[in-house]
C-alpha positions in Angstrom: 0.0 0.0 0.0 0.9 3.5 -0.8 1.9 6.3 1.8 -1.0 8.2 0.2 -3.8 5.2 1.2 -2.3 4.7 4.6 -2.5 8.4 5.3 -5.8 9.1 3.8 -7.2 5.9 6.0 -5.3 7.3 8.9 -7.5 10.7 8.7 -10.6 9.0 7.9 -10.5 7.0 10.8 -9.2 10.1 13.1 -12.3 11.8 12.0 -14.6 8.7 12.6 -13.3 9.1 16.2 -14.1 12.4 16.6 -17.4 12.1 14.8 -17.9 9.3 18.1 -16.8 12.1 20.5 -18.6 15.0 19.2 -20.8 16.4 21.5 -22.7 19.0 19.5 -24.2 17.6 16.2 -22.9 20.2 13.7 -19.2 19.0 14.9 -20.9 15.4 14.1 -22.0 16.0 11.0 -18.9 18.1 10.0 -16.8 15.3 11.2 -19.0 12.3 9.3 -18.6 14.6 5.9 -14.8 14.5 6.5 -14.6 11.0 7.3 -16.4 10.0 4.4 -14.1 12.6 2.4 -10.9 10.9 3.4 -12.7 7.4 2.7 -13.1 8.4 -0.6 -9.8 9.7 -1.3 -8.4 6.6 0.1 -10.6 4.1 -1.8 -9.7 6.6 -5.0 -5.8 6.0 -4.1 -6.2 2.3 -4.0 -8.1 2.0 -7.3 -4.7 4.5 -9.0 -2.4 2.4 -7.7 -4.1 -1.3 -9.0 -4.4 0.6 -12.4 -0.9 1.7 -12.5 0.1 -2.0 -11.4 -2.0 -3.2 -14.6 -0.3 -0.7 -17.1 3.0 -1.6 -16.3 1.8 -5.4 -16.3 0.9 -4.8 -20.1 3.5 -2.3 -20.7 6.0 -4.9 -20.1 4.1 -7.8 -22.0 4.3 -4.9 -25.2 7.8 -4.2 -24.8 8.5 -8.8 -24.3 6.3 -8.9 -28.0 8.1 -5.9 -29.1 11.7 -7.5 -28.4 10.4 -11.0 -30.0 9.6 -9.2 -33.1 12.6 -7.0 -33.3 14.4 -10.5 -32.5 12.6 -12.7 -35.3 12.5 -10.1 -37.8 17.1 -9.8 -37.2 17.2 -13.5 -37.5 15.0 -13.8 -41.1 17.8 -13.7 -44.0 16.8 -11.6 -46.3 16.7 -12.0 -50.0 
């Protein structure tokens, strides 16, 4: 997991706390919104990082083919 996630998880969770705590519900609320923000930005994090894991997955299977080709294509005598 990415700094990012874990940080963005840390804060959500602080604010869940504090949403617990709150005494006055406008301080609830407020906290609740901010919790769910920082979820979101967490979850978001997560999902960039899987993707970014799958494009250099297939970036490196295009650059394997890529070297096959450039390999078959030097070993085919020409003429």
């Amino acid at each position: 997991m990415s700094q990012t996630f874990d940080f963005y998880d840390k804060q959500a969770k602080a604010s869940l706390a504090a949403a617990d705590d709150a005494l006055l519900g406008n301080v609830r609320d407020r906290e609740l919104r901010s919790a769910k923000a920082w979820r979101e930005m967490a979850d978001r994090a997560l999902l960039m990082e899987s993707e970014r894991v799958k494009a250099e997955v297939y970036r490196a299977a295009r650059r394997a083919e890529e070297a096959e080709e450039a390999a078959q294509s030097r070993a085919i005598p020409l003429g």
